[in-house]
C-alpha positions as CSV (number, residue, x, y, z in Angstrom):
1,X,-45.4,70.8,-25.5
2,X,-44.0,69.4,-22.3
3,X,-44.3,65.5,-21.8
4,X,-45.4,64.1,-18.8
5,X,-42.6,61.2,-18.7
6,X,-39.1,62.1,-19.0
7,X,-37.0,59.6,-21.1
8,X,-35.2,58.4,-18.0
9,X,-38.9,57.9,-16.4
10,X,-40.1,55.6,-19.3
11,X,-37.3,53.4,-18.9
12,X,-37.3,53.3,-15.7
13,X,-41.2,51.8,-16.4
14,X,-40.0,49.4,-19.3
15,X,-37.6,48.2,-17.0
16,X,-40.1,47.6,-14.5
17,X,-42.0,45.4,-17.2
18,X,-39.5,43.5,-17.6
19,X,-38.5,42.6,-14.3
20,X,-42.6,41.8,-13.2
21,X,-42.5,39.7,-16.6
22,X,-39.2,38.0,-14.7
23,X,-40.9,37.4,-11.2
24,X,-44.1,35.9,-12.9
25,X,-43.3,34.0,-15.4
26,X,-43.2,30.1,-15.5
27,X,-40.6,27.8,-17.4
28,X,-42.3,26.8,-20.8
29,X,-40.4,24.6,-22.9
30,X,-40.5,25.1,-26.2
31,X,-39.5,22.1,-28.9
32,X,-38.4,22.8,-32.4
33,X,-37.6,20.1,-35.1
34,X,-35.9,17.3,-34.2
35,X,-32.1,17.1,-35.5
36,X,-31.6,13.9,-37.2
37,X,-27.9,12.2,-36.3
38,X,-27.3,9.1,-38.7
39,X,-25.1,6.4,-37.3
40,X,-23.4,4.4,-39.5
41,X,-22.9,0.8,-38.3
42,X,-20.2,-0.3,-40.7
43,X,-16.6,1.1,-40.2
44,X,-15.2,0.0,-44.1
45,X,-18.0,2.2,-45.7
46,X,-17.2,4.9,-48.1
47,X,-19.9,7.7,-47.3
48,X,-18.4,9.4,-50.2
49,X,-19.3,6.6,-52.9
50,X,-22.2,5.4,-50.7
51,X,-20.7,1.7,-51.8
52,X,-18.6,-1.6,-49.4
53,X,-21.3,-3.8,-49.0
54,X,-24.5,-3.6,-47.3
55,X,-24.5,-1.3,-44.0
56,X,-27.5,-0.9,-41.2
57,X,-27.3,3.2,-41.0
58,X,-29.5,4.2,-38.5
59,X,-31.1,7.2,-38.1
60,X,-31.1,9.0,-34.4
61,X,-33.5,11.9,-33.5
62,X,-31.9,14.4,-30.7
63,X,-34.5,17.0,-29.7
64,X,-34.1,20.3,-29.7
65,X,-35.4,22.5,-27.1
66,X,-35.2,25.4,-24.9
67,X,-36.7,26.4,-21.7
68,X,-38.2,30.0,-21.5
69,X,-40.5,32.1,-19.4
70,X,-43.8,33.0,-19.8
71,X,-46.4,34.7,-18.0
72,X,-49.6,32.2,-18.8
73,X,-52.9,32.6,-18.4
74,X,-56.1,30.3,-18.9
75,X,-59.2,31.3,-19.8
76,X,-60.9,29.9,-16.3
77,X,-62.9,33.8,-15.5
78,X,-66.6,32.4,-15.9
79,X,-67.9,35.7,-14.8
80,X,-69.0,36.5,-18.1
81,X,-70.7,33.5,-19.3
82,X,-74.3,34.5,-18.2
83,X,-75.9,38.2,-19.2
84,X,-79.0,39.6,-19.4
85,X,-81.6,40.9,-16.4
86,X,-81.5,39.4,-12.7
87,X,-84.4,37.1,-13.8
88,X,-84.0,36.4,-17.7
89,X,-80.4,35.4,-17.5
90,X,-79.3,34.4,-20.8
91,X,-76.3,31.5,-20.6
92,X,-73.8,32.4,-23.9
93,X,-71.7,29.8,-25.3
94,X,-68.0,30.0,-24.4
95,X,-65.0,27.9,-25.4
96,X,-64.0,25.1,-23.3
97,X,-61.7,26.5,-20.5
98,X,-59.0,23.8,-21.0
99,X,-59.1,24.6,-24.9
100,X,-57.1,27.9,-25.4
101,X,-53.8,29.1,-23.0
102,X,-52.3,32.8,-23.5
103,X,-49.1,33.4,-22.7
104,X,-46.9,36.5,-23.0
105,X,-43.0,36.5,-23.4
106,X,-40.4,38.9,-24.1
107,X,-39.9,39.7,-27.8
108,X,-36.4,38.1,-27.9
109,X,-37.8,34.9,-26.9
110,X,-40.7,35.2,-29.6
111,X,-38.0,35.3,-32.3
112,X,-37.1,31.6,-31.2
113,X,-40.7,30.5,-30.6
114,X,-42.0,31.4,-33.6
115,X,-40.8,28.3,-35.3
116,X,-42.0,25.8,-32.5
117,X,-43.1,22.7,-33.2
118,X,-44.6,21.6,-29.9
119,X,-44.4,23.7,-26.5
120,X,-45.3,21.8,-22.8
121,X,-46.0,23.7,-20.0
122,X,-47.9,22.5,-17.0
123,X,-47.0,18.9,-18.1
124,X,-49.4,19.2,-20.7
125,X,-48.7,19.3,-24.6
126,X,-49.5,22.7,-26.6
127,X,-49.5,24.2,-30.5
128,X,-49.5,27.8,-31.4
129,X,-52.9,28.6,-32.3
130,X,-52.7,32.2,-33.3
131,X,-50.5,34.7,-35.0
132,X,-47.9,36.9,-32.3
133,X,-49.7,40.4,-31.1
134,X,-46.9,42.5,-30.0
135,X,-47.4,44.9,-27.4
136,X,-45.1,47.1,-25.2
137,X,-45.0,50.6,-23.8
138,X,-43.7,53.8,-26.0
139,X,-43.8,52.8,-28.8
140,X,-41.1,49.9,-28.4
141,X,-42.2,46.2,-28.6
142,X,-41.5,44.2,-25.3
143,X,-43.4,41.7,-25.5
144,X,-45.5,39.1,-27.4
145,X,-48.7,37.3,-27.0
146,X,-49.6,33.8,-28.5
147,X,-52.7,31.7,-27.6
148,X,-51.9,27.9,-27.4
149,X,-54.5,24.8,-28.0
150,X,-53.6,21.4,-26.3
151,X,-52.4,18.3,-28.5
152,X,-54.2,16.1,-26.7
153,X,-57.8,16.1,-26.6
């Protein structure tokens, strides 16, 4: 049976994903755990015996962190929160719009994200909330999906 696409036309679309994924997308930046440096302040110690007196070690936390991009969306479409008939509308209860952010990034970038502690975007301060959904076209994963909930309150 004939396809409709030819190979070369599919990845001429994929590649056509990716590059709207590139003019759309916003810097995120995504923090892992911190790495932990420890400074020691006294030049005679032995680190191997851990003895030469008393020493004031102290520990220093660099972050770690990367910038990717995202495509990001919040959930700010109120056009659903009221059904029924013209005269009975009936208001349904909907998450806070400023509780839940979606964004979508390429599934290279997921393979770092997935260990995040903390990702800020918009200035604001953001956990994964959700597993990854991983979508793409043809049966070859592109992207991935994650919904976000704000640290602060």
């Amino acid at each position: 049976m004939a396809e409709f696409l030819s190979p070369s036309d599919r990845q001429t679309i994929a590649s056509n994903l990716i590059d709207l994924h590139d003019t759309f997308g916003r810097d995120i930046v995504v923090y892992k755990e911190a790495k932990k440096v420890i400074i020691s302040t006294d030049p005679s110690y032995n680190h191997l015996y851990g003895n030469s007196g008393p020493t004031t070690p102290s520990v220093q936390n660099i972050p770690v962190r990367k910038v990717f991009k995202a495509r990001i969306k919040y959930d700010t479409d109120r056009s659903l929160e009221y059904f029924g008939e013209t005269d009975t509308q009936v208001k349904v209860s909907r998450v806070d719009p400023n509780s839940m952010v979606r964004i979508k990034l390429k599934a290279e970038d997921y393979e770092y994200i997935k260990e995040a502690k903390r990702i800020e975007l918009d200035g604001r301060m953001f956990h994964v909330e959700s597993d990854s959904r991983a979508h793409g076209l043809f049966d070859v994963i592109q992207f991935h999906t994650l919904f976000l909930k704000p640290i602060e309150a």
